[in-house]
DRENSE-789790 format. One record per residue (C-alpha): residue number from 1; residue in one letter; x, y, z. Coordinates in nm, 4 decimals, padded with zeros to 6 digits. Layout:
REM residues N
{r NUM, 'a', {X, Y, Z}}
...
This chain:
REM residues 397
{r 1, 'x', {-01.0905, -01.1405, 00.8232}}
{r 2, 'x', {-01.1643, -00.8001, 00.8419}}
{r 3, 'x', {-00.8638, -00.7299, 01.1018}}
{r 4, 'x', {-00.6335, -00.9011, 00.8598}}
{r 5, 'x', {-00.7744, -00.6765, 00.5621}}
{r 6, 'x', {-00.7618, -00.4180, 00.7206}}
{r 7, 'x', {-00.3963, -00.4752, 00.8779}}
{r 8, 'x', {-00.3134, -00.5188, 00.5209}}
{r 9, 'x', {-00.4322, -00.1898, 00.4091}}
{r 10, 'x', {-00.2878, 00.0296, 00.7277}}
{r 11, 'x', {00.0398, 00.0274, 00.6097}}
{r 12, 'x', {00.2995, 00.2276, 00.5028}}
{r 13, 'x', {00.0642, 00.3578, 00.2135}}
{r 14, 'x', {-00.1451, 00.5255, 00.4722}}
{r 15, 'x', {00.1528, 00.7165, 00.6143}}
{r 16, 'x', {00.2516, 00.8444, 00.2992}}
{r 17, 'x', {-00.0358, 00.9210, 00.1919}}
{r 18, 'x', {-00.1289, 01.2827, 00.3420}}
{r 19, 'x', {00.2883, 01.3476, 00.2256}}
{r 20, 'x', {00.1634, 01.3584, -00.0970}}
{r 21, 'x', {-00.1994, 01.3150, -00.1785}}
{r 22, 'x', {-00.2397, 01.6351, 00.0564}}
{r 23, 'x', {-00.1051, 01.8613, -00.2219}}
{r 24, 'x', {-00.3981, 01.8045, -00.4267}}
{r 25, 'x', {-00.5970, 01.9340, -00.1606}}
{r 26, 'x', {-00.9262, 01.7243, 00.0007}}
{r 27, 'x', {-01.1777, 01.7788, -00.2226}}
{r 28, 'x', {-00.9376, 01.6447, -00.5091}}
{r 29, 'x', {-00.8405, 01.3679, -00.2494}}
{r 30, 'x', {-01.1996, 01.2260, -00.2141}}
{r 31, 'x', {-01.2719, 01.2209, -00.5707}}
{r 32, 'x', {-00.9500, 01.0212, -00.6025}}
{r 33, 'x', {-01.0171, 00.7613, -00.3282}}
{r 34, 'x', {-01.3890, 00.6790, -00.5096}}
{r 35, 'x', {-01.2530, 00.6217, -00.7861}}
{r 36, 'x', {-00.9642, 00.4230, -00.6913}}
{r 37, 'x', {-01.1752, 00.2303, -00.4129}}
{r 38, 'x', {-01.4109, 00.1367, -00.6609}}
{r 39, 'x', {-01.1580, -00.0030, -00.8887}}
{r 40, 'x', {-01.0030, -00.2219, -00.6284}}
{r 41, 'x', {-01.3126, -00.3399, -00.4785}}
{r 42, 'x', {-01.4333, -00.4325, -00.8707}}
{r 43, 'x', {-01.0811, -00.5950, -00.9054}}
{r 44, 'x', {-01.0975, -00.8132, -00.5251}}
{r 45, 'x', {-01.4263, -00.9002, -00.6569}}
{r 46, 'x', {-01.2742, -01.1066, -00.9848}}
{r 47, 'x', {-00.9748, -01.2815, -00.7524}}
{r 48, 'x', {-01.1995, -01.4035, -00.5343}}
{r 49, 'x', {-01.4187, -01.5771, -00.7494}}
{r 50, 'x', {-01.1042, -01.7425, -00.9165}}
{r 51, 'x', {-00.9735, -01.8034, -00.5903}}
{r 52, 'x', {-01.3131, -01.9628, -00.4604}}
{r 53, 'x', {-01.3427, -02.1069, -00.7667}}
{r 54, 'x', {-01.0420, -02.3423, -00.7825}}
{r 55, 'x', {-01.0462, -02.4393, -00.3751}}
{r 56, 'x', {-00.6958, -02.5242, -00.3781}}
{r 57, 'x', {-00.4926, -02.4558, -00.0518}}
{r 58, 'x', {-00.1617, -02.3035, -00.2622}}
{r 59, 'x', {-00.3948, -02.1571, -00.5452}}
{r 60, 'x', {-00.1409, -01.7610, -00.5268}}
{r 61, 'x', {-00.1406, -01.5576, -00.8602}}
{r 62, 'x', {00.0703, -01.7275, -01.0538}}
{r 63, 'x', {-00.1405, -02.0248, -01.1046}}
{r 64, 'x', {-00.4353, -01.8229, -01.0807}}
{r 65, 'x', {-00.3117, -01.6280, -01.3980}}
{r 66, 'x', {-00.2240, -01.8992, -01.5508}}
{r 67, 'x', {-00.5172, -02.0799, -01.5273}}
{r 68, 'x', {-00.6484, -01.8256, -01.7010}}
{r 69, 'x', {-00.4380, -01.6380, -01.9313}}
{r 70, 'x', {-00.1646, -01.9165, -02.0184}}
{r 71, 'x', {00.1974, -01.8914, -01.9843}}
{r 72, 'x', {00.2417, -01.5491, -02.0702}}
{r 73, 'x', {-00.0425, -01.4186, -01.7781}}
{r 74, 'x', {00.1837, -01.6099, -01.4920}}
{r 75, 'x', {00.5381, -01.4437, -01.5515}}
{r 76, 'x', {00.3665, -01.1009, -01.6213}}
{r 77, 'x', {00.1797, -01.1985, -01.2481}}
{r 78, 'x', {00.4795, -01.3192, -01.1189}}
{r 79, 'x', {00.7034, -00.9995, -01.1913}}
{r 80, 'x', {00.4037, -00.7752, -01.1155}}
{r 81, 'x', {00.3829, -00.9711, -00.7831}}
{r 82, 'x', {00.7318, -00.9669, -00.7227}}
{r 83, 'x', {00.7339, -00.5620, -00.7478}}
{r 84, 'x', {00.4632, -00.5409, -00.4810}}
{r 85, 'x', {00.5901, -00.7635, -00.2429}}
{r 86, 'x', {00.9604, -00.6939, -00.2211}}
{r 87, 'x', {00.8518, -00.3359, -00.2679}}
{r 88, 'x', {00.6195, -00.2907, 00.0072}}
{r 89, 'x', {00.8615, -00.5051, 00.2546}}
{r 90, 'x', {01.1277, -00.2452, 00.1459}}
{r 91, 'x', {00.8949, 00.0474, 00.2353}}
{r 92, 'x', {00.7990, -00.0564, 00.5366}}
{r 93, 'x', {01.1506, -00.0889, 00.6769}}
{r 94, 'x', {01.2779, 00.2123, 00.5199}}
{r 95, 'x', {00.9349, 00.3995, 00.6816}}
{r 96, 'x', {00.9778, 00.2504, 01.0494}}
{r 97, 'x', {01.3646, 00.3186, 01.0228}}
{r 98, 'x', {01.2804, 00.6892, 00.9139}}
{r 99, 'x', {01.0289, 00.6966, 01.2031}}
{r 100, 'x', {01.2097, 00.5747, 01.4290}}
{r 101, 'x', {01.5155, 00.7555, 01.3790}}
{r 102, 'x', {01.3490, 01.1271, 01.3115}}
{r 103, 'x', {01.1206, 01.1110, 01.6298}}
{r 104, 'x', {01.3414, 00.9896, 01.8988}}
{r 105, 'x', {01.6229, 01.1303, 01.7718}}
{r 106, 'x', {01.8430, 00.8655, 01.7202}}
{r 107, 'x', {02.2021, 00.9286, 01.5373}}
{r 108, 'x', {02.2285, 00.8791, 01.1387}}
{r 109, 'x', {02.5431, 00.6664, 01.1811}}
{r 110, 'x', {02.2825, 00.3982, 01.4069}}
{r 111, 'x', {02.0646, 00.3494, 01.0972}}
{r 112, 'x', {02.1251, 00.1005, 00.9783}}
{r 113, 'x', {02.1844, -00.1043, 01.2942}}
{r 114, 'x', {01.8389, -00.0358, 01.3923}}
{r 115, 'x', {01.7245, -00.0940, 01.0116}}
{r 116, 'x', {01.8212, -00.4354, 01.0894}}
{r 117, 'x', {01.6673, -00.4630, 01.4823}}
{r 118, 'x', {01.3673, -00.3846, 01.3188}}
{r 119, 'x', {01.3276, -00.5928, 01.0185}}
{r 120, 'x', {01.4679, -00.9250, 01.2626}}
{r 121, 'x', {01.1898, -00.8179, 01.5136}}
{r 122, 'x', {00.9156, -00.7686, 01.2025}}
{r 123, 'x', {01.0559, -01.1078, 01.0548}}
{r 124, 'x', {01.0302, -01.3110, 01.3483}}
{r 125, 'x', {00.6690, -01.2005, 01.4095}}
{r 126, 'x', {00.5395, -01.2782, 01.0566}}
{r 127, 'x', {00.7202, -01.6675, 01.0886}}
{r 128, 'x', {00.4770, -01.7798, 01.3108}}
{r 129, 'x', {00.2145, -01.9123, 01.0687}}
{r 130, 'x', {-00.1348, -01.7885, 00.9684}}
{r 131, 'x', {-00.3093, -01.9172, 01.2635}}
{r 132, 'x', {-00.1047, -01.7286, 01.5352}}
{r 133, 'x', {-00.0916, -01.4007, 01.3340}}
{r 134, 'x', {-00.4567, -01.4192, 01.3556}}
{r 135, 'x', {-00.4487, -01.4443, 01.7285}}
{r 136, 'x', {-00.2265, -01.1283, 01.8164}}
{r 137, 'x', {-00.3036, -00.9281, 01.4355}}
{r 138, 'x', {-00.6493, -00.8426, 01.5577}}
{r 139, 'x', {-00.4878, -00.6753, 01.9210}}
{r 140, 'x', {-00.2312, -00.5088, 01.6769}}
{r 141, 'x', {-00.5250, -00.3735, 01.4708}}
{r 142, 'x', {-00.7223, -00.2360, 01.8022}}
{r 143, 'x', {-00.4026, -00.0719, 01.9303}}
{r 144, 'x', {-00.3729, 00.1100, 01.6348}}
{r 145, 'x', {-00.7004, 00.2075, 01.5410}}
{r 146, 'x', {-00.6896, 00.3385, 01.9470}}
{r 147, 'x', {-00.3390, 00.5098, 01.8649}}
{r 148, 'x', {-00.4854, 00.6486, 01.5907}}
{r 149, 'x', {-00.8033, 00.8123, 01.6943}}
{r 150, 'x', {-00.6506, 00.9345, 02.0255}}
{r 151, 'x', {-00.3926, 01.0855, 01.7570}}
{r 152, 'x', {-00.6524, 01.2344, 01.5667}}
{r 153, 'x', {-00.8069, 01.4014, 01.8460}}
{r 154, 'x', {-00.5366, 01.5897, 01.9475}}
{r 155, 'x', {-00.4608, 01.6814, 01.5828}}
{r 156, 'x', {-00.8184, 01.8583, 01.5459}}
{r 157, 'x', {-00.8185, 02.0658, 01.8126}}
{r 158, 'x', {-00.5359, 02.2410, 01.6328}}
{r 159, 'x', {-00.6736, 02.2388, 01.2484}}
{r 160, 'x', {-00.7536, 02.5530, 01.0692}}
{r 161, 'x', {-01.0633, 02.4329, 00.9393}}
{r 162, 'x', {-01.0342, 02.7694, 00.6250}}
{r 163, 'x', {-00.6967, 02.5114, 00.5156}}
{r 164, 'x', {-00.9446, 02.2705, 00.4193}}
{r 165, 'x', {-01.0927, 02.4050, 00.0953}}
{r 166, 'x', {-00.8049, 02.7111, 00.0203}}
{r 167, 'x', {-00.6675, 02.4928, -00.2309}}
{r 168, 'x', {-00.7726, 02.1879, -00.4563}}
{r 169, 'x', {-00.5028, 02.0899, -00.7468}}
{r 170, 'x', {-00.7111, 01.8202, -00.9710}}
{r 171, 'x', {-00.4017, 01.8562, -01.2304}}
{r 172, 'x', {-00.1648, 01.6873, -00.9630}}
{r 173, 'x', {-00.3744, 01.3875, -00.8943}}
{r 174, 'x', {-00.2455, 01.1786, -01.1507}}
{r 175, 'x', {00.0950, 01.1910, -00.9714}}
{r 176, 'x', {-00.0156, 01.0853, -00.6373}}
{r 177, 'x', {-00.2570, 00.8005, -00.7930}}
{r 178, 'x', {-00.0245, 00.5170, -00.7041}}
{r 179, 'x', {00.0173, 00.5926, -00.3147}}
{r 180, 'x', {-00.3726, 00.6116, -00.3454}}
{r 181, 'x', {-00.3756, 00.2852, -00.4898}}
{r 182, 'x', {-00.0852, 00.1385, -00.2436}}
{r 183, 'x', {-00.3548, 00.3001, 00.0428}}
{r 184, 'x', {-00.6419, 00.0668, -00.0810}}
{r 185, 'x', {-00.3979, -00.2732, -00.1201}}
{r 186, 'x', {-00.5036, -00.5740, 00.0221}}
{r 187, 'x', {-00.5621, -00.7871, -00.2561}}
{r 188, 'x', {-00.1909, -00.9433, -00.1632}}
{r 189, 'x', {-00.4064, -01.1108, 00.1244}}
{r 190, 'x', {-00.7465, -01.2689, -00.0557}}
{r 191, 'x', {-00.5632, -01.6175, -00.1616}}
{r 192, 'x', {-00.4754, -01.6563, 00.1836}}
{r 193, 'x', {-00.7982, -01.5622, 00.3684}}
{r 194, 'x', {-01.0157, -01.7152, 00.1448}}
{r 195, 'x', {-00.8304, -02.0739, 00.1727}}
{r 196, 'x', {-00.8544, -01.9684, 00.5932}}
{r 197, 'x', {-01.2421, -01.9186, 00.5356}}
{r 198, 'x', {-01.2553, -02.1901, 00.3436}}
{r 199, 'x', {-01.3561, -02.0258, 00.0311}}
{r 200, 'x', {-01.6990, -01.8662, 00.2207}}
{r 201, 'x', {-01.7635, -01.6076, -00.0514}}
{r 202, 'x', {-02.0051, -01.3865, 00.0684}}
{r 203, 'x', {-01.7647, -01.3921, 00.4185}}
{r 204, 'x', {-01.4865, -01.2640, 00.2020}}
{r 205, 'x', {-01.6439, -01.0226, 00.0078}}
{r 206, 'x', {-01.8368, -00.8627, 00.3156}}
{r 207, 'x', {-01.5572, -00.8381, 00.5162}}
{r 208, 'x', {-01.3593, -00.6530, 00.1863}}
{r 209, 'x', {-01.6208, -00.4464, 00.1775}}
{r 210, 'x', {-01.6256, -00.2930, 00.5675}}
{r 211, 'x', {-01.2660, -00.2817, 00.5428}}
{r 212, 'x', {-01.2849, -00.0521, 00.2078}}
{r 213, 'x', {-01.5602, 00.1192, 00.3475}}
{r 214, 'x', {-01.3590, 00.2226, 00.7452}}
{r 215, 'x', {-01.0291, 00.2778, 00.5581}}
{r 216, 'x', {-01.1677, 00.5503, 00.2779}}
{r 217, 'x', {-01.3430, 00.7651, 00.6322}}
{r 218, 'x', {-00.9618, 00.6870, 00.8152}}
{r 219, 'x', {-00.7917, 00.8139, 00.5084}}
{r 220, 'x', {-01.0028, 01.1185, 00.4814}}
{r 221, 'x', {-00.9822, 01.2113, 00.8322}}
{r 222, 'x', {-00.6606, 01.1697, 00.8552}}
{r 223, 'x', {-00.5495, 01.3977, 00.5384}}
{r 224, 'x', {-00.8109, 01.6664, 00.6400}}
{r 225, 'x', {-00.5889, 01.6915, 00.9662}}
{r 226, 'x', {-00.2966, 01.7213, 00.8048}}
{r 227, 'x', {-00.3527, 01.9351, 00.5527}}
{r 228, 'x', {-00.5744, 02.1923, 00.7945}}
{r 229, 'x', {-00.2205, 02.1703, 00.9993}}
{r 230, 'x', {00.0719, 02.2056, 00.7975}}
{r 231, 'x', {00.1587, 02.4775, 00.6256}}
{r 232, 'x', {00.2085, 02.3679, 00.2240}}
{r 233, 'x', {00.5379, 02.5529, 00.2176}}
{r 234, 'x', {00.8646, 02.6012, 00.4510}}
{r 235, 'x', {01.1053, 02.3033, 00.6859}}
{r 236, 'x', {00.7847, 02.2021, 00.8143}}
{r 237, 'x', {00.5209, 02.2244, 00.5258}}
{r 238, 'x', {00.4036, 01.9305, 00.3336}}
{r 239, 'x', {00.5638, 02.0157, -00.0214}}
{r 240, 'x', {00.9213, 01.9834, 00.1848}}
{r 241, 'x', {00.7913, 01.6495, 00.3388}}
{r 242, 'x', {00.6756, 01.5725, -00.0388}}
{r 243, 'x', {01.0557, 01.6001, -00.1659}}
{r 244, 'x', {01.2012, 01.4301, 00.1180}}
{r 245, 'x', {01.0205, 01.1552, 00.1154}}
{r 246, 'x', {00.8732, 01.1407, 00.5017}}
{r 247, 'x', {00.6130, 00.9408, 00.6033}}
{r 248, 'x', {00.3262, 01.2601, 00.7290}}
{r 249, 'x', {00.3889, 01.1755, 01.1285}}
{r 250, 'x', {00.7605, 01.3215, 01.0774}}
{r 251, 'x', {00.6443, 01.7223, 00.9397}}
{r 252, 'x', {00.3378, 01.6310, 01.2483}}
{r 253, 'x', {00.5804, 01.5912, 01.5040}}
{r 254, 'x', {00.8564, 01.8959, 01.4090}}
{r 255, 'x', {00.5004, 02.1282, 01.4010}}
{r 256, 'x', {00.3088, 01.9838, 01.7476}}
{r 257, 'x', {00.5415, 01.9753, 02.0089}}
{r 258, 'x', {00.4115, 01.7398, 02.2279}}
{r 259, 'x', {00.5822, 01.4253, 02.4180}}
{r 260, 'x', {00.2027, 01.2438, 02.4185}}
{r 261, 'x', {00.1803, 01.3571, 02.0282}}
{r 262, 'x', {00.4984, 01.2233, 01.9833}}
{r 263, 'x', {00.4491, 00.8793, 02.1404}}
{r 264, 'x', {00.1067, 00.8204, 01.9662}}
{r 265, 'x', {00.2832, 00.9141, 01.6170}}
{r 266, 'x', {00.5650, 00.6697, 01.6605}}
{r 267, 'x', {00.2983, 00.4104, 01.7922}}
{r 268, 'x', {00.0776, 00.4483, 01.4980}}
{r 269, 'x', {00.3398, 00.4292, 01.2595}}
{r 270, 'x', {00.5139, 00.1168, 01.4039}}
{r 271, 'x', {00.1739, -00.0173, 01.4269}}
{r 272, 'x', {00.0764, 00.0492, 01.0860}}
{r 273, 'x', {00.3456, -00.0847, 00.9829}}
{r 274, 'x', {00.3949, -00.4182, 01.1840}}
{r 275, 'x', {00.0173, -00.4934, 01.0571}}
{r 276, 'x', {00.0681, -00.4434, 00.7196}}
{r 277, 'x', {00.4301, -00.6237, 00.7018}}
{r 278, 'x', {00.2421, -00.9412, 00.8654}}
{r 279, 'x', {-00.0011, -00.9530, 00.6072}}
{r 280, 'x', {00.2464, -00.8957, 00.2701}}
{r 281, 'x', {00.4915, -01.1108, 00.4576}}
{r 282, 'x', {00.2442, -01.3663, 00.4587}}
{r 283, 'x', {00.1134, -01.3108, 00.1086}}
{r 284, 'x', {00.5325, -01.3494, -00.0099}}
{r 285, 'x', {00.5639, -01.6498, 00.1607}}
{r 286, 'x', {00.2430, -01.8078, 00.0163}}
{r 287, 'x', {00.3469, -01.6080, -00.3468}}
{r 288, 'x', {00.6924, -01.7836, -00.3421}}
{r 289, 'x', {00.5672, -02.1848, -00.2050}}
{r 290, 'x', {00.3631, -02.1558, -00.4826}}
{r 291, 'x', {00.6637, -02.0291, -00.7502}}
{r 292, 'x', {00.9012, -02.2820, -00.5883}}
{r 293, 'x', {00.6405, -02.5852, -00.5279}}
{r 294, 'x', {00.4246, -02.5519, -00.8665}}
{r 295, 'x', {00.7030, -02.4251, -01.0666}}
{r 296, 'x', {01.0120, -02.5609, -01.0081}}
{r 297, 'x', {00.9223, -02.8633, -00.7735}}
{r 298, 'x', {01.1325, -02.7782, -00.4455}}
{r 299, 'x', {00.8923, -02.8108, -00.1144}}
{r 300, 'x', {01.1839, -02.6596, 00.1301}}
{r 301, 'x', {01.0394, -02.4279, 00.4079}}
{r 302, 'x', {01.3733, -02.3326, 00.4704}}
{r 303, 'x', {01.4396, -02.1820, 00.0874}}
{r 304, 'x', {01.0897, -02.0246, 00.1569}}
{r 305, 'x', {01.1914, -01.8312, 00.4347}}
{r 306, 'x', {01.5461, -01.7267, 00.2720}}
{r 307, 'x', {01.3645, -01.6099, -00.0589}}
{r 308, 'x', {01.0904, -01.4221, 00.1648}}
{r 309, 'x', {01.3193, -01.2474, 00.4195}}
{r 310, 'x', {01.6839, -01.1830, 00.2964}}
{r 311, 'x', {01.6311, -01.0078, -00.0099}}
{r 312, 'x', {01.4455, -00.6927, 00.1082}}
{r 313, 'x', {01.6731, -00.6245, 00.3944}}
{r 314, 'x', {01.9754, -00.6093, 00.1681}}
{r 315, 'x', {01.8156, -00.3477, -00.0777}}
{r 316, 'x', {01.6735, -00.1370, 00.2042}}
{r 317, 'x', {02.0815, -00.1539, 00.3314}}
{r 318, 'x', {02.1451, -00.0309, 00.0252}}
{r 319, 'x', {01.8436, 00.2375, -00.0189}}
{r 320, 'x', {01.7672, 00.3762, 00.3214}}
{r 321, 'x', {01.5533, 00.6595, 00.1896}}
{r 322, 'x', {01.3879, 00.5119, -00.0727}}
{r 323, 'x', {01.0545, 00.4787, 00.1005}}
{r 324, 'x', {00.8244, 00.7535, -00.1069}}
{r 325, 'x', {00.9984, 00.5780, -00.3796}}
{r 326, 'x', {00.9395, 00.2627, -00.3396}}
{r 327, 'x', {00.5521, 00.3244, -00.2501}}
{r 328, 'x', {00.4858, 00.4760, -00.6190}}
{r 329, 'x', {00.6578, 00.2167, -00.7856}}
{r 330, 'x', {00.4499, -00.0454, -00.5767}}
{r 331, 'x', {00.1102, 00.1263, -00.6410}}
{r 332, 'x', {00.1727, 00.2787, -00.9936}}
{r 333, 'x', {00.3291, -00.0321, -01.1461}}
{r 334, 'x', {00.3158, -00.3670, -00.9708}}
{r 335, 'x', {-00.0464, -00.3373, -00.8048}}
{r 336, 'x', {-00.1922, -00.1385, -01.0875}}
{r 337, 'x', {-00.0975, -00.4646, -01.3509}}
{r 338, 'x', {-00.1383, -00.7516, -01.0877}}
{r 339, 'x', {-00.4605, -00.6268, -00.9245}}
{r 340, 'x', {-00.6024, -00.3902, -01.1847}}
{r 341, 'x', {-00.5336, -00.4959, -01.5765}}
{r 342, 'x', {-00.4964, -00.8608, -01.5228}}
{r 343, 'x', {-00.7925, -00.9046, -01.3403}}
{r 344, 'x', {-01.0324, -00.6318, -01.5976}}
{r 345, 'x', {-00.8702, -00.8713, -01.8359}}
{r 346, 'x', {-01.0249, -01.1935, -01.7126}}
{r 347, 'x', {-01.3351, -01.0393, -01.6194}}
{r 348, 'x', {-01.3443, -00.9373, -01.9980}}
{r 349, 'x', {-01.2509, -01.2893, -02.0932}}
{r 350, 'x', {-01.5132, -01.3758, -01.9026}}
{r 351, 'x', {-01.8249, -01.1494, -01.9224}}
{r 352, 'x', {-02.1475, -01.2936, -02.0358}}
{r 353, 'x', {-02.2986, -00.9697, -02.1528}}
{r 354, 'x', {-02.1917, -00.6481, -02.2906}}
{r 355, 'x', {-02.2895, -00.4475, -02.0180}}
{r 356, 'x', {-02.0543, -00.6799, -01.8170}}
{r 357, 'x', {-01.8151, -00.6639, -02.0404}}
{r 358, 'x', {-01.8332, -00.2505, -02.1133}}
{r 359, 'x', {-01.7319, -00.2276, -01.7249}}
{r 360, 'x', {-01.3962, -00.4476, -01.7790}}
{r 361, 'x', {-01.3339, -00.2248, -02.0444}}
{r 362, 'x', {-01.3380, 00.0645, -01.8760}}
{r 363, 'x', {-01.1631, -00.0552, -01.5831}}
{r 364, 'x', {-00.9322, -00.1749, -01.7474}}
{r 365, 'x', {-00.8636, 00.2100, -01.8996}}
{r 366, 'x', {-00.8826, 00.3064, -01.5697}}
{r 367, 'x', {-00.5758, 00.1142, -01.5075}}
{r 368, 'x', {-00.4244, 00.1335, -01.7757}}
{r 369, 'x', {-00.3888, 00.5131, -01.7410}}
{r 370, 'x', {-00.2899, 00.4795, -01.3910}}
{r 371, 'x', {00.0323, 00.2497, -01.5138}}
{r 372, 'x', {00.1052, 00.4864, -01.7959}}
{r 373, 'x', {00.1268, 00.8233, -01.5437}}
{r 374, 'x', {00.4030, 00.6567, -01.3417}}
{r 375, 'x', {00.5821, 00.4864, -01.6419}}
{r 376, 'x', {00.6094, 00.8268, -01.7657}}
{r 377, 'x', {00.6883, 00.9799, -01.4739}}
{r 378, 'x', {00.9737, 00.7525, -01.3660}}
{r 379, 'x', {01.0944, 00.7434, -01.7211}}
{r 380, 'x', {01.1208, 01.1737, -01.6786}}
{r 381, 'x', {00.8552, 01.1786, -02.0107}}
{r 382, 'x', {00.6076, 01.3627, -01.7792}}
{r 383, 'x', {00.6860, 01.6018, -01.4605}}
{r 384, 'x', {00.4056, 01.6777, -01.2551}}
{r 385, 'x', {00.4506, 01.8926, -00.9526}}
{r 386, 'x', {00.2017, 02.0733, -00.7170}}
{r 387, 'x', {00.0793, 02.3361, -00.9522}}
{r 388, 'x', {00.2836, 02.2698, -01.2569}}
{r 389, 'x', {00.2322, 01.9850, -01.5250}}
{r 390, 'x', {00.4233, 01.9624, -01.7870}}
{r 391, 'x', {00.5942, 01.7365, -02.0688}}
{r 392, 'x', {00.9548, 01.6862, -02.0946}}
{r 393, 'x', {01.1229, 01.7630, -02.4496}}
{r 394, 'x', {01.4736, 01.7661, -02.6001}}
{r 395, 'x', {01.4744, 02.1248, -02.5748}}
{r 396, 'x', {01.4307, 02.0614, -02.2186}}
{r 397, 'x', {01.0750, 02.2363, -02.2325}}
C-alpha cells in the first residue's frame, strides 16, 4: 500500500513542482507543504472511514457523497472527480511528451506521434488489473526512488547553498498552492486500496501516513536543489521555466550538461509519471464502473475502458502544452472540492463535539481559500506573479 500511495503521489505534480513552488523560495515552500500536508492527511482520514465504513467493493465518490450529502453531494463529486482524473491523465502525457521530446531532442513535427506511443504504452500497462499493478508498481517505485536519489546526488554537489535563503516570496504562495496540493494527491487511490486491504483501517491510515511523511523530505530536497541551481532569471532560470510551463528536469538538463544527468532526469520523469498514471488510471476506471454500474445500470468493461482511455488522449492532441495548466486546475479546483470541502463538510456533519467540529470548520476555510485563489486567478480577477500581487480592475490597474 505504501508503494501504490506513494506511486500515486510521484507524479507529474512533483515535477512541476520546483517550476513553480521554487519562486517562493524554501522557507516559504516548507511552510506551504505543512500546511497543505496536514490538510490532506485530515481529509484521507474522513474517506477512509466512509470507505471502511460501507465495505462495499465499488463504494468510489460518487456513492460515497451521496451517501452522505444526497443528490446534490454526488454530481458536485462527480464533476470534481471528473476534473482530477481526466486532468491529471492529460498532464501526465503532455509532461512525458515534453520530456521526452526536450531531452533527447526529438523534432516538434514527431510530437504528437510519440504523444500517442506513449499514452498506448501507459494505457496498456494500467489494463492489467489491480493485482498485477501491484506486482511490477512496487519495482517501478524502487527504480525511481533509486533514479531519484542518484539524481539528487549529482545535483548537490553543484548547489550554491547562499541560493537557499537569498529569497523567500510568502505573497506568491497562494499562486503555487494548487501544484502543492496536486504534489500531496493520493486520495484518488484510498477506495481502491482499502477494498484491496480489505478495509484494515489502521493498515490504511499507517501506510498514508509514511507515504505523507517520505514525500514532504523528497519534495523538499528536491526544490532545495533546484532552487540552489538555477538561476531565477534568464533561458535557463526558473521564472522562464515558470512561463513555459516545463516540468523542473527540462531548465536541469539545459544548465548540467551531463549524458548520466540526462538519462537519470528522463528516467525519473518517465518513472514518476508511469507510477502515478497507474494509480489515477486505476482510480478512473473504478470512478467510472461505479458512474456507469450504480448510475445508469450498464456493467460493460468494454465502455469502461473507452470512457477511461480515449478521452484524455484526444484533448492532450489538442493541448500539447497544457501541462502547468492542467496541474493548477487539477489541484486548485477539482482536488481542493473533492478531497478538501466535501470531506470538512461531512466531518462537520458529523462531529460529535465542538472541538471536532471547530477543526472542520477551519479546514474547510482552508480550502475554501485555496479554491477561491485559482478561481480568481483563472478568471484574470487576481494576478499574482513572483514579486508582484495585484487585483485586476476595469481601468486595467
Amino acid at each position: 500500500m505504501v508503494f501504490l500511495v506513494l506511486g500515486t503521489m510521484l507524479g507529474a505534480g512533483i515535477l512541476g513542482l520546483p517550476t513553480s513552488a521554487g519562486l517562493s523560495g524554501l522557507a516559504a515552500c516548507i511552510t506551504a507543504q505543512l500546511l497543505v500536508a496536514s490538510a490532506m492527511l485530515f481529509s484521507a482520514v474522513i474517506i477512509i472511514n466512509e470507505n471502511v465504513s460501507a465495505r462495499k467493493n465499488n463504494f468510489n465518490y460518487p456513492s460515497l457523497y451521496e451517501s452522505c450529502l444526497g443528490s446534490k453531494g454526488k454530481w458536485l463529486a462527480v464533476t470534481a472527480n471528473i476534473i482530477i482524473l481526466y486532468g491529471l491523465l492529460i498532464a501526465y502525457i503532455s509532461g512525458s511528451t515534453s520530456v521526452v521530446s526536450h531531452l533527447t531532442g526529438i523534432p516538434d513535427n514527431y510530437q504528437k506521434p510519440l504523444m500517442v506511443a506513449i499514452y498506448l504504452v501507459l494505457s496498456i500497462m494500467s489494463m492489467g488489473g489491480l493485482e498485477l499493478i501491484k506486482r511490477y508498481n512496487s519495482v517501478l517505485v524502487f527504480f525511481l526512488l533509486g533514479s531519484f536519489i542518484v539524481m539528487l546526488c549529482l545535483l548537490f554537489s553543484r548547489v550554491n547553498l547562499s541560493n537557499l535563503m537569498k529569497y523567500n516570496d510568502f505573497g506568491f504562495l497562494p499562486s503555487v498552492f494548487p501544484i502543492i496540493v496536486s504534489a500531496f494527491c493520493f486520495h484518488t487511490i484510498i477506495p481502491s486500496i482499502c477494498s484491496a486491504s480489505r478495509w484494515h483501517k489502521k493498515n490504511i491510515i499507517t501506510a498514508v501516513i509514511i507515504s505523507l511523511v517520505f514525500v514532504f523530505f523528497l519534495n523538499t530536497f528536491w526544490i532545495g536543489a533546484v532552487i540552489g541551481i538555477l538561476p531565477l532569471e534568464g533561458d535557463a532560470g526558473l521564472d522562464y521555466a515558470y512561463r513555459h510551463g516545463m516540468p523542473a528536469t527540462i531548465p536541469l538538463d539545459n544548465m548540467i550538461d551531463s549524458d548520466l544527468f540526462t538519462a537519470l532526469s528522463v528516467s525519473f520523469a518517465l518513472l514518476a509519471i508511469i507510477t502515478s498514471f497507474i494509480g489515477v488510471s486505476i482510480s478512473l476506471k473504478d470512478f467510472l464502473r461505479d458512474i456507469l454500474e450504480n448510475t445508469f445500470g450498464y456493467t460493460s468493461r468494454s465502455l469502461n475502458l473507452i470512457f477511461t482511455f480515449i478521452p484524455p488522449i484526444l484533448i492532450s492532441l489538442l493541448y500539447p502544452d497544457i501541462f502547468l495548466d492542467a496541474m493548477n486546475i487539477v489541484g486548485g479546483v477539482g482536488i481542493v472540492i473533492l478531497f478538501g470541502i466535501l470531506p470538512a463538510v461531512i466531518h462537520i456533519k458529523k462531529s460529535a463535539t465542538r472541538l471536532s467540529a471547530a477543526l472542520g470548520i477551519l479546514m474547510l476555510l482552508v480550502f475554501i481559500s485555496f479554491l477561491l485563489f485559482e478561481v480568481c486567478q483563472e478568471t484574470g480577477l487576481l494576478k499574482i506573479d513572483p514579486e508582484c500581487e495585484y487585483y485586476h480592475t476595469e481601468y486595467g490597474g
